[in-house]
Residue, then its C-alpha position, 0 to 999 in steps of 0.5 A: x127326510x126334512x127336519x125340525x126340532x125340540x129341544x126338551x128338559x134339561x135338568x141342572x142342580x137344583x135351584x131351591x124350593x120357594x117361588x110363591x104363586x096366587x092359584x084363585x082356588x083352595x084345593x086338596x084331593x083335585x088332579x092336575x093335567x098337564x096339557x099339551x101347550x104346557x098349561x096345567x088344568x087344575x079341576x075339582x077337590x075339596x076346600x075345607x077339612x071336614x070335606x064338607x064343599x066339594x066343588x065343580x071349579x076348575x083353574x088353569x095355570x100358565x107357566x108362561x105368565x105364571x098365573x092362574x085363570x078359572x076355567x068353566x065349572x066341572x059338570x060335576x062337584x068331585x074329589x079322589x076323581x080320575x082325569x086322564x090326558x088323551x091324545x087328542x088333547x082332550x081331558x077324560x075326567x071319570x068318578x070321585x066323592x061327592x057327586x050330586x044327584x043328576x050330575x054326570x060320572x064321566x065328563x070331558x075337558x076340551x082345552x080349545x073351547x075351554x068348556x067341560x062337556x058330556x059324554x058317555x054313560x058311566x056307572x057305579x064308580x066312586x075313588x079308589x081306582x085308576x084310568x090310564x091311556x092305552x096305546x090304542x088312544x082307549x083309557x082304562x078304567x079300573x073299576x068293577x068290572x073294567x071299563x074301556x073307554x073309546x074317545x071316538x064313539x064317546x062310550x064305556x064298555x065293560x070288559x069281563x071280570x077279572x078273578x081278583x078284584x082290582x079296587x083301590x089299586x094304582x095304575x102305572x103305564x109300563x114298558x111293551x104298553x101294559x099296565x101295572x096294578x097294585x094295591x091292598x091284598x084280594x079278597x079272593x085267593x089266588x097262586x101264590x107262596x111267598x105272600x108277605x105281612x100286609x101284601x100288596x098284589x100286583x097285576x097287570x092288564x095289556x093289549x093283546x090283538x086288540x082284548x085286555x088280558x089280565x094277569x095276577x104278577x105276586x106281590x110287593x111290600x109298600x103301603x097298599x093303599x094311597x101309596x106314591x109310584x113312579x115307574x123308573x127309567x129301567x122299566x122297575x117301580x117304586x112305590x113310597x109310603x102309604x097306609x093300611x087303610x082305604x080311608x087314610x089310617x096306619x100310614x107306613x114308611x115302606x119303600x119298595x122297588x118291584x122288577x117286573x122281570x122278576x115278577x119280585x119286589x125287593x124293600x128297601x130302607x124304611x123312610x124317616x116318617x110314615x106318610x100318606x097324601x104324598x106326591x111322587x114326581x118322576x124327572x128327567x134325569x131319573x131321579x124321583x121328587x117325593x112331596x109332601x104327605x100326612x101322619x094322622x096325628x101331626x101337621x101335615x109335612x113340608x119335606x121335600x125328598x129325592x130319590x136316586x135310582x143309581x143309590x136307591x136312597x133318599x136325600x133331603x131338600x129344603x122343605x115347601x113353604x107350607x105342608x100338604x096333603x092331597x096335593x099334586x106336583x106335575x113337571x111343567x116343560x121347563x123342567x120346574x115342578x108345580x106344586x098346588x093345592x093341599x093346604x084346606x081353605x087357602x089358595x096355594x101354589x109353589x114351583x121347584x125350579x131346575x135349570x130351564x130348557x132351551x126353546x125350540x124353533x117352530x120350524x118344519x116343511x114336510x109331507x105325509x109319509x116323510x120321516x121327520x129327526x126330532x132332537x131332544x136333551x135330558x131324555x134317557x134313552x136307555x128308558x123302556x117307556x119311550x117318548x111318543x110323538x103327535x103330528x096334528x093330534x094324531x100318534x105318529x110311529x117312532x121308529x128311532x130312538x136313541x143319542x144323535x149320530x156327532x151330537x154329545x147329549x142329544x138324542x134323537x126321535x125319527x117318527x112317521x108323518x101319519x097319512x091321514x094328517x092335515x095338508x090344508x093348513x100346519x098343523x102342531x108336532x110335540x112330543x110327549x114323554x112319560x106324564x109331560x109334553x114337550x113345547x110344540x113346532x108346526x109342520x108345514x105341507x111343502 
């Protein structure tokens, strides 16, 4: 068994909000995709408040010299879209307002050209819906009816129609690959006797032998729509906030945790302020970054909170530099949070900075079918989501996981070399876990 080696996140006290960055684009409403050489993709959204100029732009940021690039423009001008990282290292943008008339619903990034381009045919979609990458490498698309998206043949496929509508609900990738849905109460009726005030339904799709099978799981009690959710290392979900209405009205402060062991959520204390538009980062060592948000009626918030999963309770940090809304937040593989965007008609950008990870050595001669030791700090490994592993874009089986045998506070993955995978040249091994992806080695055929 030949070995090589990352080393991941390391999360240390926090060092403070305020390292200011110069994005060259204003953006609300966009998505940000971490890709899998650490770059963020920064595409779409709008840049004025009447959400008159939605646009088709799209930059990238690189943590390693901190600067923002424009990329091609989108096929498409969108906002409230869906954009979806697959494992080939390929972006899968789907929907959004703001469409014009022959542009494309569904469109692809490709980070090695740097270019968008076509690709399958999609219909009837606009906000209000998730798309999450299934086990298989497919991406679900919530929509009605469902669509299936395969990135080999580049087409959608409908699956049948589930008995409850799925609109405006908000997807999570679960433990045992099947996928949390929640969001405002069915129209239809469904089993149930314990429906609270303003519910929030909750079901779930999974692969079952190759179909999509759905199920309806209860309720839970935070806002149902534009809610924040972070799935919790012990396989729970928390969701934050939200609000009443499909366009951004009656914003709550609800606080749930919903156990899918129990099918049950249970509420927690109500936060100081309603808020929608926020953003919910999960770290690595399992507390959860809430930023940002909107309460119609006042400025947009600058407050900065983190969850503690141990306590469940909130503490207060130091506030961003400016409030948002519709912005994002993603973890970048240093352990620092980028936050952009969500401030109409300025270009903005700032980090939130951890103690930074150790680099890893590029290093690693093996063959296919050989088992590979990769080793990782600030993983839990008593997390139900697992880390998954590419070996030359393509999904290795892991087949451990768990503390490294003499080495306190390292962990351990032990993934399968796929069969298929390149000889004639080395090809790129990074580990992926939860919605960030590790720094890269290279794998070299003996």
């Amino acid at each position: 068994m030949r070995a090589f080696y990352f080393f991941l996140f390391a999360l240390g006290a926090i060092d403070g909000v305020g390292q200011t960055l110069a994005p060259k684009l204003a953006q609300s409403g966009h998505t940000a995709t971490l890709l899998h050489d650490g770059r963020v993709l920064l595409a779409g959204g709008v840049c004025d408040q009447g959400i008159r100029n939605c646009q088709n732009a799209a930059q990238i940021y690189d943590p390693a010299t901190k600067e923002f690039t424009l990329t091609s423009p989108m096929l498409g001008s969108r906002w409230q879209h869906t954009a979806t990282l697959m494992a080939d290292g390929r972006v899968l943008f789907t929907g959004g307002v703001g469409l014009r008339p022959g542009q494309p619903m569904a469109e692809i990034f490709d980070p090695e050209s740097g270019v968008f381009l076509p690709t399958g045919e999609l219909s009837g979609v606009t906000r209000g819906y998730s798309a999450v990458l299934l086990r298989s490498g497919k991406v679900l698309v919530s929509v009605s009816p469902p669509r299936i998206y395969d990135p080999l043949t580049g087409a959608f496929t409908a699956l049948p129609e589930p008995a409850i509508s799925i609109r405006d609900a908000i997807a999570v990738m679960m433990p045992a690959g099947w996928i949390h849905l929640s969001g405002p109460p069915p129209t239809t009726s469904w089993s149930t006797t314990l429906a609270p005030v303003n519910p929030v339904f909750v079901a779930a799709y999974r692969e079952e032998d190759g179909q999509i099978v759905f199920e309806a799981q209860g309720y839970r009690r935070a806002g149902p729509y534009l809610q924040a959710t972070a799935l919790l290392f012990d396989g729970r979900v928390l969701g934050i906030g939200g609000c009443n209405d499909p366009y951004g009205f009656d914003a709550t402060s609800d606080v749930d945790i919903y156990d899918p062991s129990t099918k049950s959520a249970r509420r927690l204390p109500n936060l100081a302020r309603a808020r929608h538009g926020h953003r919910a980062t999960m770290l690595p060592d399992g507390r959860v970054l809430v930023t940002g948000g909107y309460l119609e009626g006042s400025p947009d918030l600058d407050e900065v909170l983190l969850f503690d999963p141990r306590t469940e309770s909130f503490q207060t940090l130091a506030p961003l530099r400016a409030g948002r809304q519709g912005h994002t937040a993603t973890l970048l593989p240093d352990g620092t949070v980028l936050v952009a965007g969500g401030i109409f008609s300025k270009p903005d950008a700032e980090i939130v900075s951890f103690e930074r990870a150790v680099p890893a050595p590029r290093i690693a001669v093996a063959a296919a079918g050989d088992y590979a030791e990769i080793y990782a700090v600030g993983l839990n490994t008593q997390d139900r989501l697992p880390p998954t592993v590419t070996i030359g874009k393509l999904p290795a089986e892991v087949v451990y996981f768990g503390e490294a045998p003499g080495l306190a506070g390292v962990q351990q993955i032990n993934a399968r070399i796929p069969n298929n995978v390149s000889s004639a040249r080395p090809v790129e091994v990074q580990v992926h876990y939860r919605d960030r992806s590790s720094n890269r080695a290279e794998l070299k055929h003996p």
